[in-house]
Structures are given as C-alpha cells and as structure tokens.
N, C-alpha and C positions, 0 to 999 in steps of 0.2 A: 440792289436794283432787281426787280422782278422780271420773268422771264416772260410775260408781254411786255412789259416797258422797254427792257432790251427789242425786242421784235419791231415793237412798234417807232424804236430809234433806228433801229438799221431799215429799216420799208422807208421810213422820210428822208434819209439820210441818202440811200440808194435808189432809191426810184422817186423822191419828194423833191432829188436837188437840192436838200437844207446841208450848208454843209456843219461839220461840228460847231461853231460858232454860235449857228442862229439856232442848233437844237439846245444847243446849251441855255442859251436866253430863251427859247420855248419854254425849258423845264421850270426856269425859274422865275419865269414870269407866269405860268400856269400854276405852280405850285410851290412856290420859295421851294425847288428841290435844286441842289448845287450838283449836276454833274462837267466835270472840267472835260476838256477838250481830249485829254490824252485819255483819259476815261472811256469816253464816247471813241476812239479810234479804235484803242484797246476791245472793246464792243463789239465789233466790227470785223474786228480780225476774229475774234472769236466764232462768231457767228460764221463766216466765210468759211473756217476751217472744219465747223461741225458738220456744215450743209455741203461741204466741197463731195463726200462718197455718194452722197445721192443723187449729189448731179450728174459723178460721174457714171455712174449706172444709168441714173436715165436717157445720159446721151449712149449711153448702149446697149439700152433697151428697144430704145425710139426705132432706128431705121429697122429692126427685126418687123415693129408692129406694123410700118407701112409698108415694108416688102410684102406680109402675106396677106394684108387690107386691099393692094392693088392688085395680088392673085385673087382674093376671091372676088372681087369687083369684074373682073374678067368673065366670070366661071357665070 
C-alpha cells in the first residue's frame, strides 16, 4: 500500500468518521483493492506512532510562539 493511500486511509478514517469497515468497501468497490480490517487498524497505529514526536514537539513549541506573539502585540 502506498504512502498516500495509507495517509489518505487514516485522514477518512480519523477525521471522515469511515470506520475500518466502510473504508475497506471504499477500497474495493473503488478499485477491486482488498484491504482487510486489521490491515487498515494496523495503518493506523502505524501512522499514530510516526506522527506522535511531532506532535509532541509542536505542543511544545506552540505556547512559546504565543507567549512572545502576545509580548510583542503589547510593545
């Protein structure tokens, strides 16, 4: 499976509301493509654990950018 196809199973999956199920019948009714449920979770997990260091950097990067956004708003 391709690294947009993966992306674009976990963006529907996580923010489309599709759950494994109906992306699985997405795939194969779009493209006789057979990904099974535990496939797609597996996906999922994967993806969660590659993106989890940047998220957590971004949550602590973030309150730095608006602490010194609201001092120079000040100034």
């Amino acid at each position: 499976m391709s690294v947009n196809l993966q992306a674009l199973l976990v963006w529907l999956g996580n923010y489309g509301h599709l759950s494994y199920a109906k992306l699985s019948e997405l795939l194969w009714e779009l493209g006789r493509i057979f990904v099974g449920v535990g496939t797609l979770q597996k996906t999922n997990q994967r993806v969660a654990a590659a993106v989890k260091p940047a998220l957590k950097a971004l949550w602590e990067w973030e309150p730095l950018q608006l602490s010194s956004f609201q001092i120079s708003m000040r100034h």
